[in-house]
C-alpha positions in Angstrom: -22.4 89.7 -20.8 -21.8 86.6 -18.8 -22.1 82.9 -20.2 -23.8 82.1 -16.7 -27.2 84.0 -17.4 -28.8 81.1 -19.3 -28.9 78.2 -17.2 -27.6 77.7 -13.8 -25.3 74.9 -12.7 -27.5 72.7 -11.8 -29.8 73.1 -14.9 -26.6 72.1 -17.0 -25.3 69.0 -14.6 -29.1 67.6 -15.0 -29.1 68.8 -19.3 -25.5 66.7 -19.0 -26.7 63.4 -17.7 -29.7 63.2 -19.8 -27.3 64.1 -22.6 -25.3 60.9 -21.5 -28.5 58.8 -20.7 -29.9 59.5 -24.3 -26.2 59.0 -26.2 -26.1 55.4 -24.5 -29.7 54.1 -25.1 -28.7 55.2 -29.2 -25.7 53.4 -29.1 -26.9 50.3 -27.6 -29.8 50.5 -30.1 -27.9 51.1 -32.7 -25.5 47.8 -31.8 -28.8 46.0 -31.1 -29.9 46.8 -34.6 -27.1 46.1 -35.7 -26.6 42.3 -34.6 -30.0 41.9 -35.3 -29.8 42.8 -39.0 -26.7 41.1 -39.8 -27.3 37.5 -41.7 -26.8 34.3 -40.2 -25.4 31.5 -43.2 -27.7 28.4 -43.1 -25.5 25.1 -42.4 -25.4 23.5 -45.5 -25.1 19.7 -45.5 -21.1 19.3 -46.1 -21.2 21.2 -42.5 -23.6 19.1 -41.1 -22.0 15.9 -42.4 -18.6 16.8 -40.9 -20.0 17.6 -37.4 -21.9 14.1 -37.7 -18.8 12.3 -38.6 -16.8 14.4 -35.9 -19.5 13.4 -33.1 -19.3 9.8 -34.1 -15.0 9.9 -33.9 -15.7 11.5 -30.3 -18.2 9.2 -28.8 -16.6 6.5 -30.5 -13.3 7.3 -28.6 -15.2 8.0 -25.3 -16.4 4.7 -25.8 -13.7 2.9 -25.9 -12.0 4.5 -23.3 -15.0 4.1 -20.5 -14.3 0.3 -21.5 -11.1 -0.2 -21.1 -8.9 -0.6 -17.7 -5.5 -0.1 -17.0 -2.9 -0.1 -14.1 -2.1 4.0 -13.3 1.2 4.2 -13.7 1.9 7.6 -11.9 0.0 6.7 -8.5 1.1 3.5 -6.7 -1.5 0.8 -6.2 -4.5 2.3 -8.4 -6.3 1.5 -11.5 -8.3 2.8 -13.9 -11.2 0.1 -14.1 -14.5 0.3 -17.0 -17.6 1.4 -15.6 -19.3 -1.9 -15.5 -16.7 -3.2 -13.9 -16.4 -0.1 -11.2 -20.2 -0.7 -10.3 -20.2 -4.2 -10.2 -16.9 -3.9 -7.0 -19.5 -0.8 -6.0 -22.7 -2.9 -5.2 -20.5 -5.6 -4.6 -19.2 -3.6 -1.4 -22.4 -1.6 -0.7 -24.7 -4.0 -0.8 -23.7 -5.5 2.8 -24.4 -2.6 4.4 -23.3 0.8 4.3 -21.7 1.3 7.3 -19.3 -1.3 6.2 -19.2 0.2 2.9 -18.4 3.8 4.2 -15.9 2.6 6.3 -14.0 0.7 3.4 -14.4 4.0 1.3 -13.0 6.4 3.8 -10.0 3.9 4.3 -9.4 4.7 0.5 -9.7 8.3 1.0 -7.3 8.0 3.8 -4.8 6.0 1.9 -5.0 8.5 -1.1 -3.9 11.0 1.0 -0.6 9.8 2.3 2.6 11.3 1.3 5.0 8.9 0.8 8.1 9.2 3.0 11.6 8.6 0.7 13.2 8.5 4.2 
């Protein structure tokens, strides 16, 4: 007797992929089910107070250094200026005009991009 008189090849290729289909919808239920049953601890308040005290460290550092100016010491001729200061030279220079304005910030942009020459 031959093994081919129950189903042709065809009938098994099709039986094969919906074999597959089926195994991988189980699976990814089965993971789904699984995340979703699995318990989530509450954040108690030792947590909460740490992150708090953690936040306030950060913005307190980010604070300070938005502030603060200094001279770069690894590029010649820039600094690192505070914010109120860097808007107050921004409207400063905009607020003649901004073709003027442009003009003085592509000169900057130019400048930046000069290789120095140890010639």
């Amino acid at each position: 007797m031959s093994d081919n008189t129950c189903c042709s090849q065809r009938t098994r290729t099709v039986g094969a992929y919906f074999v597959g289909v089926l195994g991988t919808f189980l699976i990814v239920g089965a993971l789904a089910y699984g995340v979703v049953r699995q318990e989530v601890p509450a954040v108690d308040s030792a947590a909460a107070a740490n992150r708090l005290q953690v936040r306030t460290k950060v913005d307190q550092d980010a604070k300070a250094d938005a502030n603060r100016w200094e001279i770069d010491p690894k590029a010649e001729n820039h600094a690192r200026l505070s914010v109120d200061r860097a808007v107050e030279i921004f409207v400063a220079e905009w607020s003649k005009g901004s073709a003027e304005g442009r003009a003085k910030l592509l000169e900057r942009l130019e400048s930046s991009k000069k290789i120095a020459s140890f010639e």
